[in-house]
C-alpha positions in Angstrom: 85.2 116.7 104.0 83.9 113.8 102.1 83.7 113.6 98.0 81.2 111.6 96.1 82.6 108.8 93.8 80.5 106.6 91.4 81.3 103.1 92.2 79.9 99.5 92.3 78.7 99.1 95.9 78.8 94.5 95.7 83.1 93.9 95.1 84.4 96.6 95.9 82.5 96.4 99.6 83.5 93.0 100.0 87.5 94.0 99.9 87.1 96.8 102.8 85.1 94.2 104.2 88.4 92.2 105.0 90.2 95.5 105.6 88.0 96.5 108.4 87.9 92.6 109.4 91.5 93.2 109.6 91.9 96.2 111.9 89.2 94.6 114.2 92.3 91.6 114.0 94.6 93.8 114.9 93.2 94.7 118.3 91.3 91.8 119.2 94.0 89.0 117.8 91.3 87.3 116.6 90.7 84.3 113.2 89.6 85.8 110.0 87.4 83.8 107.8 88.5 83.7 104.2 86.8 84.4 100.9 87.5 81.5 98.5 87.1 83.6 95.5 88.1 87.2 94.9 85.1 89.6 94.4 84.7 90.4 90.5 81.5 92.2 90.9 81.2 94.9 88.1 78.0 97.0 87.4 76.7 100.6 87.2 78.4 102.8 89.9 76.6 104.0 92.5 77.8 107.5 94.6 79.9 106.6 97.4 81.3 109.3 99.6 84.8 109.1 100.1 86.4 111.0 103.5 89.1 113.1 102.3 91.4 114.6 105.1 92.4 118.6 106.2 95.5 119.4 106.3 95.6 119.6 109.7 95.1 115.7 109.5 98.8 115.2 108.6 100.4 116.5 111.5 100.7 114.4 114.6 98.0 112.8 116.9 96.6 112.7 120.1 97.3 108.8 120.9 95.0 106.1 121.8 94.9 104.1 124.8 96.4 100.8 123.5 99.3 100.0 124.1 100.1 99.2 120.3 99.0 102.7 119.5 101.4 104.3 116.8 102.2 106.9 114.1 103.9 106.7 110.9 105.2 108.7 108.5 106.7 106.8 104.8 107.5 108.4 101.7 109.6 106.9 98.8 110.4 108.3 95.7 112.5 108.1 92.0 114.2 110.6 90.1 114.9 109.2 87.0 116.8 111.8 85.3 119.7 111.9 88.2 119.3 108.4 89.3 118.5 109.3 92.7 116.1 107.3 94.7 115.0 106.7 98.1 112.8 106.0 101.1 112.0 106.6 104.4 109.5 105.7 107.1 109.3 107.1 110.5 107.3 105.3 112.8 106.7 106.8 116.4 104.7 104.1 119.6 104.2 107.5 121.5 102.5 105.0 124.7 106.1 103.3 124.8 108.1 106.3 123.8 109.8 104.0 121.0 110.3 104.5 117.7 111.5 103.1 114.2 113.0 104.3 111.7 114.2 102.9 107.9 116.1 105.6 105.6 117.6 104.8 102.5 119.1 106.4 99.6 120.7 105.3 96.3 122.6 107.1 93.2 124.2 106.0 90.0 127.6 105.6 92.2 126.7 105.0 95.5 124.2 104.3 98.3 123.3 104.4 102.0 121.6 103.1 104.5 119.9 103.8 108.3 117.7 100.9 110.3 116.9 101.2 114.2 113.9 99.6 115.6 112.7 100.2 119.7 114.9 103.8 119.5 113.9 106.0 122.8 112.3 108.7 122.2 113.0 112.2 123.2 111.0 115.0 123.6 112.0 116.7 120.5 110.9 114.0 118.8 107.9 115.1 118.4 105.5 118.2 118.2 102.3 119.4 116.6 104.0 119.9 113.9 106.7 117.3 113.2 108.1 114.0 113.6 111.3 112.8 114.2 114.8 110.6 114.8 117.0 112.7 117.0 119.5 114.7 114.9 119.9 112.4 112.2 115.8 112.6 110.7 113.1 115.2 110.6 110.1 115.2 108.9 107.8 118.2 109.0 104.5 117.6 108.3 102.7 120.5 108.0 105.0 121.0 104.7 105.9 117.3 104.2 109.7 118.4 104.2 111.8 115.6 104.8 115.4 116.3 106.3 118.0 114.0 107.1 121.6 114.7 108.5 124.2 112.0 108.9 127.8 112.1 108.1 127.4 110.6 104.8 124.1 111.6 103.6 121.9 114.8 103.5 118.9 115.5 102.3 116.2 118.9 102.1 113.4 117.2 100.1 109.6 118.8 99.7 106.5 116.6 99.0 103.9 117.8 97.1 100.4 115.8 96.2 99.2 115.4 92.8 95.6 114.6 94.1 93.4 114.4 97.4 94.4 113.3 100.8 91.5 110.3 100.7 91.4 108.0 103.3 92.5 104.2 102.1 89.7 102.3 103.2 87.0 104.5 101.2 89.2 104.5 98.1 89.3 100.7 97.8 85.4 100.7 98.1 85.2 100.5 102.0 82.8 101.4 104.9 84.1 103.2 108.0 86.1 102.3 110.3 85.1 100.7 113.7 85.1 104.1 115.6 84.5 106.1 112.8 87.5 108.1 112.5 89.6 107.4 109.5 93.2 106.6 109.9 95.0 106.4 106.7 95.7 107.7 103.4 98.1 107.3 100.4 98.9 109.9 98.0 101.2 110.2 94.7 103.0 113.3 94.1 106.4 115.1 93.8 109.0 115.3 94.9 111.9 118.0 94.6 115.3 119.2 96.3 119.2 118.5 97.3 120.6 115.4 98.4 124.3 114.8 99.6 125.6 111.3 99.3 129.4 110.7 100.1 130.7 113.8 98.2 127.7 113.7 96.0 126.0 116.5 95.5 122.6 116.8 93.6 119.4 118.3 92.7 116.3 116.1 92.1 113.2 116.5 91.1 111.3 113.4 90.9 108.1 111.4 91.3 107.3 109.6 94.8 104.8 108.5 97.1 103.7 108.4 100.5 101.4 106.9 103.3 100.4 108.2 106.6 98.7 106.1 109.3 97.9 106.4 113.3 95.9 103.6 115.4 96.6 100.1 116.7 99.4 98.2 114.9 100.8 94.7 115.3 103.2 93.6 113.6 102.9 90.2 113.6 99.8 89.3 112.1 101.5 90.0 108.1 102.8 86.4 106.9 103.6 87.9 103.3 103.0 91.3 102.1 102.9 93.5 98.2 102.8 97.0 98.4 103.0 98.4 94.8 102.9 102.2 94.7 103.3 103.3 90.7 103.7 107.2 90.1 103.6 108.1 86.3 102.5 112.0 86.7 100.2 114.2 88.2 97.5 112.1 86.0 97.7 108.7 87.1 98.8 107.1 90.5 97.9 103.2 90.7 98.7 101.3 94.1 97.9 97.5 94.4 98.5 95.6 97.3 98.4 92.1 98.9 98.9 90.4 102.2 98.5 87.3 103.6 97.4 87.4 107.1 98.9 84.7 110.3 95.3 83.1 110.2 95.3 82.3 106.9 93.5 85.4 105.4 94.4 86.5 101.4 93.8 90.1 101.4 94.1 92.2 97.7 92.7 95.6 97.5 93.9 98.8 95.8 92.9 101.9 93.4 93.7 103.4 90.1 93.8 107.6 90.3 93.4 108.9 87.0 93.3 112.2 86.3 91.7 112.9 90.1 89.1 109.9 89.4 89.5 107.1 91.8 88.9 103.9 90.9 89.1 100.6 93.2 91.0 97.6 91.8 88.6 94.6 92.7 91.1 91.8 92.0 94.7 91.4 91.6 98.1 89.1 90.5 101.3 89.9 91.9 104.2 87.8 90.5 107.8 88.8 92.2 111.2 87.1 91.0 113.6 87.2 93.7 117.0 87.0 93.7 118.9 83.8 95.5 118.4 85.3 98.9 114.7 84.9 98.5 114.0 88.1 99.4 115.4 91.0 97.4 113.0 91.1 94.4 114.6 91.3 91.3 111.5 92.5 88.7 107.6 91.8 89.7 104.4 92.3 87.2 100.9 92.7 88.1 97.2 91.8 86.4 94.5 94.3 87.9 90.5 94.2 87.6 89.1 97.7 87.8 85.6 98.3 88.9 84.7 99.7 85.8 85.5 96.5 83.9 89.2 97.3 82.8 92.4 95.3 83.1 95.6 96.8 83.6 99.0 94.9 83.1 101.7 96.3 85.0 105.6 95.4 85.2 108.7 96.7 86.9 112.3 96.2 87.1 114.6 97.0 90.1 117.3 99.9 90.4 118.1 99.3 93.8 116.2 98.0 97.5 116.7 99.3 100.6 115.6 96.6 103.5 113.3 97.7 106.2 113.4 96.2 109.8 110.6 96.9 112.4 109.3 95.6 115.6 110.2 91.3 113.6 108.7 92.8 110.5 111.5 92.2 107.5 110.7 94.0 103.8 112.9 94.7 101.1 111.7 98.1 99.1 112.5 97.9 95.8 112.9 100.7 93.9 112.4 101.0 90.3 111.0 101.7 87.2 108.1 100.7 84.6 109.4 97.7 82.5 108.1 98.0 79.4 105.0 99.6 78.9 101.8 99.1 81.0 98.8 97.4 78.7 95.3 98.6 79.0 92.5 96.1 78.0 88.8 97.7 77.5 87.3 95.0 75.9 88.4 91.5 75.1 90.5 91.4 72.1 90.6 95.6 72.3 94.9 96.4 73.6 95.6 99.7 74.2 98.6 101.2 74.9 98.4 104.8 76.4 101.1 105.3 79.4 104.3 105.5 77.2 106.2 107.2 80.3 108.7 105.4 83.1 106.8 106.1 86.6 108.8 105.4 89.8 107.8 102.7 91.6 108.1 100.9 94.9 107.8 97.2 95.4 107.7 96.3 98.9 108.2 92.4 99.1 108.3 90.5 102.7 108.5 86.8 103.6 107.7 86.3 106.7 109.0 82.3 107.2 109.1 83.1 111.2 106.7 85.2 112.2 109.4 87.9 111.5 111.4 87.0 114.8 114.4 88.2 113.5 115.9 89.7 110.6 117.0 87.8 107.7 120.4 89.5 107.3 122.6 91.9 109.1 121.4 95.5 108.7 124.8 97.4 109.5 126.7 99.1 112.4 127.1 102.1 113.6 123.8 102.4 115.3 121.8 101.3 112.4 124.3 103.0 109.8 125.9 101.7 106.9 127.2 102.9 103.7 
């Protein structure tokens, strides 16, 4: 199923140029060349068609015949109301029958945390249907339920999406990718249910995120990486993102939903203070250039971060909320004001000094556990 969107074809085809750059990268190891100046192309849209994915698209995959082949499954999210937040991503590399897996979870009192990277898989892993982490996580996809069960934290949380399942690449103004079938998507929604933390026992109902993906991955090719999710409601979802790639590559790409109108960002700032360890970020803000000609000012603060370890890869997700209130400018010297609500947000911050041969601090015991 495909939708039309109007968009400007010149900018915002020049970003998924480097995305799709980027996955050829991934597979072939190969040098990227670099655009010296951001794309700021912005003109009368043009009607793109965007691939938006069945449900049947979420559940698990046939793999690929790489070795590097693998599936993942993140959501984060925020109640604001309760203080509860979290996140979680399940990552499955079905050829090696390995997985990894970051869970994390955070209240008013207390928190928790679960890291394993290169876990065996079993066989119950994994069906049509559902992903998984032996007893302790399951995530079913067909519902996007997401269970956990560990001696000091539970959780029976539901998903649902606020808009459609597009794939990535096409809502950041992109072409297809290499073998034509699309392999990723990002979506804000809800999300609602009962979490258990120490003898904690509550009822959230919040506003979160998530990202599925399947293909090719290495690990190693991220030097630095942004991921901003921002959830304010069912009306507006915007998602900015930057990494800088081993050879040398600045990529910045992302999309404003509003109201179920996509619209690609074609440039991007992301500032990040950090606290001493220079890693956990402390607050971040962002500048964005729509495609339509509109800037949008963006700023967070930190309620907690919950560090994710995978495969050398080290990032801190830091969980928060709006700081402030976000700016919209039309025209210059026109300020306008109208998001007056605290959206939950995620601010995924990694410095990779070494490659990401190791992990900057130790990430518990217990198996990956730690409380």
């Amino acid at each position: 199923m495909c939708m039309q969107i109007a968009r400007p074809v010149a900018g915002a085809y020049l970003w998924a140029k480097r995305i799709y750059d980027m996955l050829l990268a991934n597979v072939a190891h190969r040098a990227i060349p670099t655009l010296e100046e951001p794309p700021r192309a912005i003109g009368e849209p043009e009607m793109r068609d965007i691939h938006v994915f069945a449900a049947a698209d979420n559940c698990p995959h046939p793999p690929g015949p790489s070795i590097n082949w693998q599936e993942s499954a993140l959501y984060c999210w925020h109640d604001l109301k309760s203080g509860v937040g979290g996140f979680l991503r399940l990552g499955q590399e079905v050829n090696v029958a390995e997985l990894n897996c970051c869970f994390g979870m955070f209240s008013n009192r207390q928190r928790f945390r679960a890291n394993v990277t290169g876990m065996p898989m079993v066989r119950s892993d994994r069906s049509d249907t559902h992903m998984g982490w032996g007893e302790h996580i399951r995530v079913d996809l067909d519902t996007n339920m997401i269970t956990a069960d560990f001696p000091d934290c539970e959780t029976k949380l539901r998903f649902e999406d606020f808009f459609l399942a597009y794939d990535y690449a096409g809502l950041v103004g992109g072409p297809p990718l290499p073998d034509g079938t699309p392999h990723h998507l990002e979506v804000g929604g809800r999300v609602t249910g009962t979490v258990r933390l120490g003898d904690e026992e509550i009822t959230i109902d919040g506003l979160g995120y998530r990202d599925r993906s399947w293909g090719p991955r290495n690990w190693s090719i991220m030097r630095s990486t942004r991921w901003w999710p921002c959830v304010f409601g069912p009306d507006l979802t915007i998602h900015v993102l930057g990494c800088t790639m081993v050879p040398g590559t600045l990529l910045k790409c992302g999309f404003v939903m509003r109201n179920g109108e996509p619209l690609a960002i074609v440039d991007s700032d992301i500032l990040v203070t950090t606290g001493t360890d220079a890693i956990s970020p402390i607050s971040g803000s962002s500048r964005l250039i729509l495609e339509n000609g509109e800037t949008l000012e963006l700023s967070c603060e930190t309620r907690d971060g919950i560090v994710m370890h995978v495969r050398g890869y080290t990032a801190v997700e830091a969980i928060g909320v709006q700081a402030g209130r976000p700016h919209r400018h039309v025209q210059p010297g026109s300020l306008h004001q109208p998001h007056r609500r605290q959206p939950a947000a995620d601010h995924h911050h990694s410095r990779e000094q070494r490659r990401g041969t190791e992990p900057p601090i130790r990430l518990g015991s217990r198996g990956g556990q730690h409380r």
